[in-house]
C-alpha positions in Angstrom: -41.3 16.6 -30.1 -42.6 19.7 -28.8 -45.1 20.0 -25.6 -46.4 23.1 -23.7 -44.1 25.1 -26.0 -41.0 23.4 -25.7 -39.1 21.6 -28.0 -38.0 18.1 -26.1 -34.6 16.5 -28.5 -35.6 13.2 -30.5 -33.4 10.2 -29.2 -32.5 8.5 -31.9 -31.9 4.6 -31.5 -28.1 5.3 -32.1 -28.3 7.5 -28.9 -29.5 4.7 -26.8 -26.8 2.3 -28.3 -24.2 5.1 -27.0 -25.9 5.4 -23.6 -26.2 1.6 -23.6 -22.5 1.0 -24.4 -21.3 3.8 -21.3 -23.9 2.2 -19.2 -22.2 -1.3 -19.0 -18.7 -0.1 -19.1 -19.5 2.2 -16.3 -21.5 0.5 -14.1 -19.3 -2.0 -13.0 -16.8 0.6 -11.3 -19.7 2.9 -10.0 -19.9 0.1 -6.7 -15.9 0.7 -6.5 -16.1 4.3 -7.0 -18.4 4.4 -3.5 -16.8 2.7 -1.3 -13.6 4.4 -1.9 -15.1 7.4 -1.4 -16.2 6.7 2.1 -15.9 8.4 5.4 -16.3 6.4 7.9 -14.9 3.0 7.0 -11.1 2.0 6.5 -10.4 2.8 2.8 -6.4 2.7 1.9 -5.9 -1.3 2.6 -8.8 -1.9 0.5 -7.2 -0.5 -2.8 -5.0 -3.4 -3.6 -7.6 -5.9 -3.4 -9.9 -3.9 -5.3 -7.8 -2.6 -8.1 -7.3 -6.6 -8.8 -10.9 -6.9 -8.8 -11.9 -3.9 -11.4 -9.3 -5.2 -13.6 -11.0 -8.6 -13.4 -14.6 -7.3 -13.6 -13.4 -4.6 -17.2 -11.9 -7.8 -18.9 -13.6 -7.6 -22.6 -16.9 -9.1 -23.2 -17.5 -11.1 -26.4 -21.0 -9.6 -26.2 -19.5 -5.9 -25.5 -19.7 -3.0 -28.3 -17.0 -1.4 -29.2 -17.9 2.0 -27.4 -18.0 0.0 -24.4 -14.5 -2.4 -24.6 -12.7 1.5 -25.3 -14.4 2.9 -22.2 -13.2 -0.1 -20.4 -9.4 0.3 -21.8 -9.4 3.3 -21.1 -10.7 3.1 -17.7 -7.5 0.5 -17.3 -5.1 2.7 -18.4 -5.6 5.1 -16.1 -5.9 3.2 -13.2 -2.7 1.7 -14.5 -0.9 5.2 -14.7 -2.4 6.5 -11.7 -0.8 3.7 -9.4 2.3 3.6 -11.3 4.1 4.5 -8.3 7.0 2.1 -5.9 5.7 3.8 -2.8 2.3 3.7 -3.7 2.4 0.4 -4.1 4.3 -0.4 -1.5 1.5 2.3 0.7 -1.6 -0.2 -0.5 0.5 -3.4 0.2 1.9 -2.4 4.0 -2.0 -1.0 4.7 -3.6 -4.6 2.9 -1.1 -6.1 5.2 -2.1 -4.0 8.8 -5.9 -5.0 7.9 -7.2 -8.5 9.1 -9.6 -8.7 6.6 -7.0 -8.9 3.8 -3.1 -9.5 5.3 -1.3 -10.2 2.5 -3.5 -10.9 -0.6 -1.9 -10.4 -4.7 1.2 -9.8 -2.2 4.6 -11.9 -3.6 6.9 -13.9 -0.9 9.6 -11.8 -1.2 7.6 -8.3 -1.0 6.2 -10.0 1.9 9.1 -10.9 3.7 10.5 -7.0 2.9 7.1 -5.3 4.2 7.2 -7.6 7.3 10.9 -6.3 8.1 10.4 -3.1 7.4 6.9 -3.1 10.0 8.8 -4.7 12.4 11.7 -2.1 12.3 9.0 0.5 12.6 7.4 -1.5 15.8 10.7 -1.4 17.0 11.1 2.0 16.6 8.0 2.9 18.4 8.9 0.6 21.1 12.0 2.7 22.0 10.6 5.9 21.3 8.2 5.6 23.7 9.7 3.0 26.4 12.6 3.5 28.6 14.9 1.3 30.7 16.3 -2.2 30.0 14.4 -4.8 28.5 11.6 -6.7 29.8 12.5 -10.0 31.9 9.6 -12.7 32.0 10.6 -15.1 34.9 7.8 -18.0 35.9 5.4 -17.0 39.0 7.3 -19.7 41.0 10.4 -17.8 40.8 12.4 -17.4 44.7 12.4 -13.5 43.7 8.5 -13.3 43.4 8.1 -15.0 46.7 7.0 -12.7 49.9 9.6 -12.4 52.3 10.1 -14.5 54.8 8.2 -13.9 58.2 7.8 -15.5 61.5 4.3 -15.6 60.6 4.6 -18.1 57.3 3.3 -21.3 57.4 6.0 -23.9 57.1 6.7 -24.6 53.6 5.0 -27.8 51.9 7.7 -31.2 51.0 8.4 -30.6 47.0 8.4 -33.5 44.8 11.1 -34.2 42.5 8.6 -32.6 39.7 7.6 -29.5 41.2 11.7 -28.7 41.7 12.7 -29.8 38.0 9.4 -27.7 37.1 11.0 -24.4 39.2 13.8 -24.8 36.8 13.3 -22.0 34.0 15.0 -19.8 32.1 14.5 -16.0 32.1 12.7 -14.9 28.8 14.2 -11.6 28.0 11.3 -10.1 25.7 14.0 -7.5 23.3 11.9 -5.3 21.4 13.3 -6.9 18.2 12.0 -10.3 20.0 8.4 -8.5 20.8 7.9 -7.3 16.9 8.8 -10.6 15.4 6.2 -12.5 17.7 3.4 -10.0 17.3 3.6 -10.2 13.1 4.2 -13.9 13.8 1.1 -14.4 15.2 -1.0 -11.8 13.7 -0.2 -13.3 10.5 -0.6 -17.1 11.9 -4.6 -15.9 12.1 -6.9 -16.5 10.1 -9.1 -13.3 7.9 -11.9 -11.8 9.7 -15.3 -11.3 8.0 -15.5 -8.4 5.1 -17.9 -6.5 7.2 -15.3 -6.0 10.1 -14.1 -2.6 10.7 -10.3 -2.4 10.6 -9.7 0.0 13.2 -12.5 -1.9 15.7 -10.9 -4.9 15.4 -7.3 -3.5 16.0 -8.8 -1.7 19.0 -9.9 -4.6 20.6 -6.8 -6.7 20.2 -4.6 -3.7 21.1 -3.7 -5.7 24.6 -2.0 -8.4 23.3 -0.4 -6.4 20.0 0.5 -3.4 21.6 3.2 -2.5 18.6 1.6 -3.3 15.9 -1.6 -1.8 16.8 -0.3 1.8 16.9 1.7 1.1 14.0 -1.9 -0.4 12.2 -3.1 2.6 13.6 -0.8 5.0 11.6 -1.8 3.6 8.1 -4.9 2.6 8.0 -6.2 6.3 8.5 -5.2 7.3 5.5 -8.1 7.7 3.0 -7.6 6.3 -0.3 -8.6 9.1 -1.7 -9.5 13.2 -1.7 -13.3 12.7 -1.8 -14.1 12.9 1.9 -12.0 16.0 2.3 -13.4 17.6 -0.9 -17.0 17.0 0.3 -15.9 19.1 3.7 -14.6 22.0 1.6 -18.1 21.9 -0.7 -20.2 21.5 2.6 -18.4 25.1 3.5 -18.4 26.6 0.3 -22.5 26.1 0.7 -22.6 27.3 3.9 -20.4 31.2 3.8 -22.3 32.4 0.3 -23.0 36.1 -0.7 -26.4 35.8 1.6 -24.4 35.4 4.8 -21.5 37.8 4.2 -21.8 38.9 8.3 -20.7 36.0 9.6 -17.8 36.9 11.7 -14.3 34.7 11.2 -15.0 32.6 14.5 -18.9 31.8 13.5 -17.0 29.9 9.5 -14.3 28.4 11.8 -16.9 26.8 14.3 -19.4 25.8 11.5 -16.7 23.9 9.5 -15.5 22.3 12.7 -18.8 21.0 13.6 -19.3 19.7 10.0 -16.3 18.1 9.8 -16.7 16.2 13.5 -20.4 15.9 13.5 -21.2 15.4 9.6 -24.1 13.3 8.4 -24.6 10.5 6.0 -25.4 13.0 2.7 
């Protein structure tokens, strides 16, 4: 076919069977592919559940050609190869765990139980890293010791009933830090999933009051990207920016630019 003095290449009907056949075994990983690549949402505790879902989703067809069941096998075996890893593994399950829109799914009772101990030594950890002096003592608000000192000045004291004195009667809670990581993945886990749409990190923010450990530690995993493509797209934002055409830009003018880009980057 030729037009305006160039020659356009013939597709053939066996070229759209090809582009056909890498069509649908691509297109079903292209939706994966994005969101894993994004910037601005929680990424590493979604790779668990996802990698169980692509390997769902590239199960062979009946109605697939054969171009399109190798692209799909292929596709497997590299996501199996590239994850064949104990601590990346055991990365995507403790970051699945720390997110509350997933906890603990494709996760097996006894990796559960180890991940759980092995956060809770962590929170631990933290706890005495950054606290000093003995152990927190809850006492009830009743308590003599909480009372004001006595005054002149006090109003006399009302009769107690036999009820309010057996009620006066409480043990001292002494919160260990072992005691305050068990109850903080107790109850965390006791919850029940937030919505999909949630934002990890949001959510951890505004339930950082009442799990204090396991926010920071929640905090530590789930920034990490699940994988290079956000800091890629920095370097080639950069690389477009200092070209041959702007070769008097000083050292300070590249280090503020990239800066800015990578704190104040758009949605491109």
């Amino acid at each position: 076919m030729t037009g305006l003095g160039v020659t356009l290449p013939t597709i053939s009907w066996q070229d759209v069977s090809v582009l056909e056949a890498v069509t649908e075994g691509l297109k079903s990983v292209s939706e994966f592919t994005d969101i894993l690549s994004s910037e601005r949402d929680v990424t590493i505790s979604s790779l668990l559940p996802l990698l169980h879902l692509i390997k769902d989703t590239l199960k062979e067809k009946e109605t697939d050609a054969k171009l399109t069941v190798a692209i799909k096998q292929t596709i497997l075996e590299q996501l199996d190869s590239r994850y064949d890893n104990d601590k990346i593994i055991q990365l995507m399950r403790t970051a699945a765990l720390l997110d509350p829109r997933y906890k603990a799914p494709h996760v097996g009772s006894t990796d559960l139980d180890y991940i759980r101990t092995q956060l809770e030594d962590e929170m631990v950890l933290f706890w005495k890293q950054t606290t000093s002096g003995p152990p927190v003592t809850v006492r009830d608000s009743t308590d003599d010791e909480d009372a004001p000192p006595f005054s002149q000045s006090q109003p006399s004291k009302k009769k107690k009933t036999l009820g309010s004195l057996l009620g006066t009667i409480k043990p001292a809670a002494v919160a260990t830090p072992e005691q305050r990581a068990q109850a903080e993945m107790t109850n965390y886990l006791q919850e029940e999933v937030v919505d999909g749409e949630t934002n990890a990190l949001e959510w951890w923010k505004r339930n950082e009051s009442r799990l204090p450990l396991m926010a920071k530690i929640a905090q530590k995993y789930l920034c990490i990207p699940a994988t290079s493509t956000p800091s890629e797209r920095i370097f080639s934002k950069a690389g477009n920016f200092v070209t041959r055409y702007r070769s008097l830009l000083n050292t300070f003018s590249k280090k503020f630019y990239r800066l800015t880009k990578l704190f104040y980057h758009d949605d491109d």
